[in-house]
Steps between C-alpha positions, in 0.01 A plus 500: 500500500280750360648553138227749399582724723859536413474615144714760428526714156836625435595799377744593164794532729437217757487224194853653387592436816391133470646471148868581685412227714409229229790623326690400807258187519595427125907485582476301823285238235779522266780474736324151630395363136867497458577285760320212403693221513563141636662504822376895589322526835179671515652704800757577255226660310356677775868666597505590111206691543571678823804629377356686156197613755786644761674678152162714438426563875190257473399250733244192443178521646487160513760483786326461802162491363251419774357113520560198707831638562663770287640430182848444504599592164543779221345286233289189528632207293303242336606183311266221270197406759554845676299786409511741746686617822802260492765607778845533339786278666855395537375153436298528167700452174360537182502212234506461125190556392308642819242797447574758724304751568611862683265748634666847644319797609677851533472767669640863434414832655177324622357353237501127410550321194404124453611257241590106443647281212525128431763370327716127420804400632727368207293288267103516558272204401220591211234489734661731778574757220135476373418562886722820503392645198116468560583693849681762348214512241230523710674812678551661183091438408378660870759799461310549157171545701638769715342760315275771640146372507559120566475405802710277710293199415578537124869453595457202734217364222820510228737353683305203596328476134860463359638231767239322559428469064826342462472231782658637825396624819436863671555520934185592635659576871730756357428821321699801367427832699521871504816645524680783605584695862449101602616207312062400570231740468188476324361335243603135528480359156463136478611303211168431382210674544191581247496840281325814527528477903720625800693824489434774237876519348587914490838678475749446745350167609810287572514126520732217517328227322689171528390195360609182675412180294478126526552210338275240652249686742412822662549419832776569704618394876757702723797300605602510872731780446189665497584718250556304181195406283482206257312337233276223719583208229871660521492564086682726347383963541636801406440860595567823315410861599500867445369817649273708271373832479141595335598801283313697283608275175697191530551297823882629637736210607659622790710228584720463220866671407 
């Protein structure tokens, strides 16, 4: 895929349009968070979310999302050693303290919005709460760096400089992206990266930047699903997200209520 090609500056109106949708993006989040408990499927989940999309005539764009066969579901579902991509299903329960993590996209009068959480099930041990709140940190330190005149390697630089400086691990096969009329244009922004190069940041750049982070390594394997990705020593990740605008000031959380 040629990302560079795909870059697309959006106008005042368009990213109001794709603040609707995070605000959409936002409640389906919400509407899941509370449903984490022991004995909840992670179908149940995906229904959950279906059902506030259906309310605010959204769809996900995840549903049928083109790879080895389309993607079945509304939201992917991840739990512990998952980090990405995990297929919802009758079969999966969730368990006193899992880490689940959620990633929905939305889209709404045809633009997308992009965002993911991680979060415990019941009682969390000390080092799986450490592991959530360094991922959630290090989204909050690349959103920081979306400021007109960085570029996108500033952002990727921060996030790995703060997970990496307090002992985890940052994927290297997966990125955050360019978003907007398409869940993935242009840039990709990996989670690490070295300052001062890739894309000149400029108003109405917008960009779902997503941490995912690791316990024990940085490398991952697909299970035979073929769509779910895990940690390769199966230790412990987490994955949070949000889409971004560059304004003229201070970067604009888009997915959020």
């Amino acid at each position: 895929m040629d990302w560079a090609r795909q870059i697309h500056i959006k106008s005042p109106a368009e990213v109001e349009i794709m603040r609707e949708a995070g605000r959409i993006n936002a409640t389906v989040h919400a509407t899941v968070r509370e449903l984490l408990k022991p004995g909840v499927t992670t179908a149940d989940l995906n229904a959950a979310a279906e059902e506030v999309l259906r309310k605010h005539n959204a769809v996900s764009p995840f549903k049928n999302y083109p790879g080895p066969y389309p993607y079945p579901a509304s939201i992917t579902v991840c739990i512990n050693e998952e980090l990405v991509h995990g297929i919802p299903s009758k079969k999966r329960k969730l368990k006193n303290g899992d880490i689940v993590s959620v990633d929905c996209g939305t889209l709404f009068e045809g633009f997308v919005a992009d965002s993911a959480f991680s979060a415990g099930v019941g009682k969390l041990s000390s080092a799986a709460q450490k592991l959530l709140d360094v991922t959630e940190g290090a989204l909050k330190a690349g959103i920081d760096k979306m400021r007109p005149g960085n570029r996108t390697g500033d952002v990727s630089a921060a996030i790995q400089q703060y997970v990496e400086s307090r002992g985890f691990y940052v994927t290297r096969e997966y990125t955050g992206h360019g978003v907007g009329r398409q869940m993935h244009e242009g840039p990709q922004v990996p989670n690490y990266g070295t300052p001062g190069r890739g894309l000149l940041l400029r108003p109405g750049v917008t960009i779902a930047l997503e941490p995912m982070v690791l316990v024990g390594t940085h490398k991952t394997k697909v299970l035979r699903d073929q769509w779910t990705v895990v940690s390769a020593d199966k230790s412990l990740t987490a994955h949070f997200e949000h889409s971004i605008a560059v304004t003229e000031g201070e970067p604009l959380i888009l997915t959020v209520l």
